[in-house]
N, C-alpha and C positions, 0 to 999 in steps of 0.2 A: 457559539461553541463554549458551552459548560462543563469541558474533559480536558484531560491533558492527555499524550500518545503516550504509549506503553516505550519505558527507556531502559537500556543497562546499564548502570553507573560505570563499566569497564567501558564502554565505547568513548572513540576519541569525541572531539568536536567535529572534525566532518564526518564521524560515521552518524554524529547523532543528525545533524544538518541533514543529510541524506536519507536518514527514516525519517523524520518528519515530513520531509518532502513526499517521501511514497506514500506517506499517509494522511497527507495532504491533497496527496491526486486521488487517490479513494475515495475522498469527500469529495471532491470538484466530478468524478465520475457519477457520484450520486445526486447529486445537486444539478449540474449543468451542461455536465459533457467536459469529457477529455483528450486530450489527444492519444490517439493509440502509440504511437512511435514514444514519444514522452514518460508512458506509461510502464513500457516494458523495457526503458532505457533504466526507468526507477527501482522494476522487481527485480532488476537484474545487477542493480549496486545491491538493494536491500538483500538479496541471496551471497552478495558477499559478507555482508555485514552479519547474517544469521545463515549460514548453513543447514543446520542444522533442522529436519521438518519439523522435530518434535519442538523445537525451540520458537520456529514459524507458527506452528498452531497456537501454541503457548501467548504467544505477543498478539496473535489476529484477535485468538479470544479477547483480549484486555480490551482491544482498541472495538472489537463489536460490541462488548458488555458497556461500553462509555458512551459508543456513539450512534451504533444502532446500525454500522455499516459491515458491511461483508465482503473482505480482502478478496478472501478465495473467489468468491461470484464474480467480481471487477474480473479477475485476472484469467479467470474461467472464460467470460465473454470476450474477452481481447483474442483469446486464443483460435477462440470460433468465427473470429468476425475478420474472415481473413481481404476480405476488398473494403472494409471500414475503415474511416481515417480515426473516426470522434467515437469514442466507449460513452454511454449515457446508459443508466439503469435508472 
């Protein structure tokens, strides 16, 4: 990993703890498989932490432009894979 995640210098320490972590499981979805439960445990602090959609696309971009991964598709296919335990793209 030769990126660092998209951060807001206003987020506390566990808000930042907690995006790193969803965008940690982003990679582990692209990589090797992840747990769906885990997954939408994460989009769903990270929707705390960023409300805001325009502000979501804002930050996916960063983190796609660095690493080549696509938040939206992850969370896309969680959605659709409703008898799936493991998200793997």
């Amino acid at each position: 990993m030769n990126y660092s995640y998209p951060i807001d210098p206003s987020w506390s320490t566990n808000e930042i703890i907690d995006v790193v972590n969803y965008y940690s499981l982003i990679e582990k979805a692209y990589e090797k498989g992840v747990s769906k439960q885990d997954l939408i445990v994460a989009y769903n602090r990270y929707k705390e932490i960023v409300p805001s959609k325009s502000e979501e696309k804002q930050l996916d971009k960063q983190f796609e432009k660095q690493s080549s991964y696509v938040p939206f598709r992850v969370i896309k296919k969680a959605r659709e894979l409703a008898n799936h335990d493991i998200i793997k793209l």
